[in-house]
N, C-alpha and C positions, 0 to 999 in steps of 0.2 A: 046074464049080464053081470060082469064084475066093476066093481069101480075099485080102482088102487087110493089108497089112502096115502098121502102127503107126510112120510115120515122124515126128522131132520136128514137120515140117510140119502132118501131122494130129494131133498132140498141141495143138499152138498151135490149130490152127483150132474144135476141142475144147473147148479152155477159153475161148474167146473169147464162146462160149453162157453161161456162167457159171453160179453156184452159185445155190442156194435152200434153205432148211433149217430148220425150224421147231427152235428149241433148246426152249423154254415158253413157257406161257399160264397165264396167275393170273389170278386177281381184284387189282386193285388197288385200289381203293377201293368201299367199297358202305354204299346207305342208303335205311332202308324204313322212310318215314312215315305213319300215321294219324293227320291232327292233329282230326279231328271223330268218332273213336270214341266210346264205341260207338252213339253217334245216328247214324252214316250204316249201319249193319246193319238201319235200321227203315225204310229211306224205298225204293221202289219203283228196283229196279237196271236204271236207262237209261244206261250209262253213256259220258261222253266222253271217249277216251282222245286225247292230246296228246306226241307223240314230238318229243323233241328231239335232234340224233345229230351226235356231231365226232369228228375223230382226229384223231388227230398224232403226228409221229416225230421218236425221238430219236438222232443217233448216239453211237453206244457208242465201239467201240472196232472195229480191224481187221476191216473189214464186219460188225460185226454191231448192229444197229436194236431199238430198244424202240419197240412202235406199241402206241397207247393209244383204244381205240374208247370212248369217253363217250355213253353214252345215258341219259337223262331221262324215264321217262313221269310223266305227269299225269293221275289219273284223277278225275274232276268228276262229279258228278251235280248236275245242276240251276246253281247258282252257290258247290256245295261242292267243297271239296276231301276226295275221297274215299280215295286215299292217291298218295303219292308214293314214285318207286324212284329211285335213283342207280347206277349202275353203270360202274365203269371198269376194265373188259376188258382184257387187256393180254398183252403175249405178247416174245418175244423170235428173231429171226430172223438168221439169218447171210444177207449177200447179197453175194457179190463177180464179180471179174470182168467187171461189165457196164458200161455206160455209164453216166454220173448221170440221163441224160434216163428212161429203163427203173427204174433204182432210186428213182428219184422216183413211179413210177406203179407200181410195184411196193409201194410203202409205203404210198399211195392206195387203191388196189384191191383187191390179192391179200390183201394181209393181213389188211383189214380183214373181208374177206370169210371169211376161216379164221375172226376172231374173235369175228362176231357168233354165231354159232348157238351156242356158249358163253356171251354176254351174255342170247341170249333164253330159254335153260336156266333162268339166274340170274332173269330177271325173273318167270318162268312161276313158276318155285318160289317166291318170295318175296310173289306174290299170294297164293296158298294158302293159306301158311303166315300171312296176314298174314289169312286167313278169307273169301277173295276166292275168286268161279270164275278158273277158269288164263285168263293172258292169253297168249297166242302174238300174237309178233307178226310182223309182214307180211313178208317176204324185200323185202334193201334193194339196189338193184339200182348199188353202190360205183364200176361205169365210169360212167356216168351220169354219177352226181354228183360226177365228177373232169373231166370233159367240161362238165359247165359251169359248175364253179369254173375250169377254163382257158380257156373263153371269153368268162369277166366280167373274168380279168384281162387279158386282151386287150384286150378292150374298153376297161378304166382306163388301159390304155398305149397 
């Protein structure tokens, strides 16, 4: 049995992995429309749901990031608008130690990824309560679609 001893060597190599740390997650902004009540409770529910989804990150202060997931549904029956949700998810993360190229795709991805299934909470209950069956919505697959917003801007440059 060996045991490695803690030298500053692997102290450095250690921290060089860097940190990750969720501090919170709030609601930042929310809004839940019915603008053709109570006529759309009478008309037969086919409905078209319409997701719109962005983030974006702020730095703070000494590694730590506010990332802001914005989602939009649109729910339509026929050429109505049957209600609308706003939702901006947001949350607060300490990130240090790593390279910018990592904490950029870290602000992209990971986090957005912690903070949707919190925004789809928000939106499920908000149907409901708005007299609606629950909407769940679909798991959003965040590498993806950082993979090819860096491949379009490749592509522009």
């Amino acid at each position: 049995m060996s045991t490695d001893a803690i030298t500053p060597e692997n102290e450095t190599a250690e921290r060089k992995q860097g940190q990750f740390a969720i501090q919170k997650i709030y609601v930042k902004d929310l809004s839940f429309e019915t603008p053709n009540s109570p006529q759309v409770f009478q008309i037969q529910w086919q409905p078209l749901v319409n997701m719109d989804l962005a983030s974006s990150a702020t730095k703070l202060e000494n590694g730590y990031y506010e990332v802001v997931l914005s989602i939009t549904i649109t729910v339509t029956v026929e050429t109505q608008t049957v209600y609308l949700v706003e939702v901006q998810q947001a949350g607060i993360f300490m990130l240090s130690e790593m390279p910018q190229e990592i904490i950029g795709r870290m602000l992209a991805t990971v986090c957005p990824n912690i903070l949707f299934p919190f925004a789809r909470e928000v939106v499920s209950d908000l149907a409901t309560r708005g007299g609606f069956p629950q909407l769940i919505l679909a798991p959003v697959n965040f590498d993806a679609l950082y993979l090819q917003q860096q491949t379009k801007q490749q592509t522009i440059q």
